[in-house]
C-alpha angles and dihedrals in degrees: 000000000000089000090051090047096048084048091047097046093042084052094052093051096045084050085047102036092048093053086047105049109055091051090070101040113048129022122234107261095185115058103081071055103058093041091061093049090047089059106056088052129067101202098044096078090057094056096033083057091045089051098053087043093049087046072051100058098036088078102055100043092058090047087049085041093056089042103061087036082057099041090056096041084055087040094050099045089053100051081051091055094043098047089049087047095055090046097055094041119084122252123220088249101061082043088061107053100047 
């Protein structure tokens, strides 16, 4: 469990710190040109608006994607520890017959 959450958390800082980075070190060349393409096609704004919606959405299905792996990770550690910890407790039977 500890090396699957280091992996987990260096993952998710290389994932962070490369969407970061290169914001602050370089400026983005191609958009005025992009602009200019999508205008002499019709059909070019639609998919350029669908790209951007779908580099939206990205984010927000991994982070969904790492919540519920972490929320059944949580769920199932704690029907472990409550399953060892009614087998180890007596029950009013035992406590009966002796």
């Amino acid at each position: 469990m500890n090396r699957f959450l280091k992996s987990t958390l260096l993952g998710v800082s290389l994932m962070f710190a490369s969407g970061i980075l290169p914001a602050f070190t370089s400026t983005a060349a191609a958009c005025p040109n992009c602009k200019a393409a999508n205008e002499t096609d019709s059909r070019l704004p639609r998919a350029y608006m669908y790209s951007i919606l779908f580099m939206i959405g990205m984010p927000a299905t991994i982070f969904t994607g790492f919540g519920l792996s972490f929320y059944r990770m949580t769920k199932n550690a704690q029907r472990v520890t409550e399953a060892a910890a009614a087998e180890a407790a007596p029950t009013v039977a035992d406590e009966v017959m002796e």
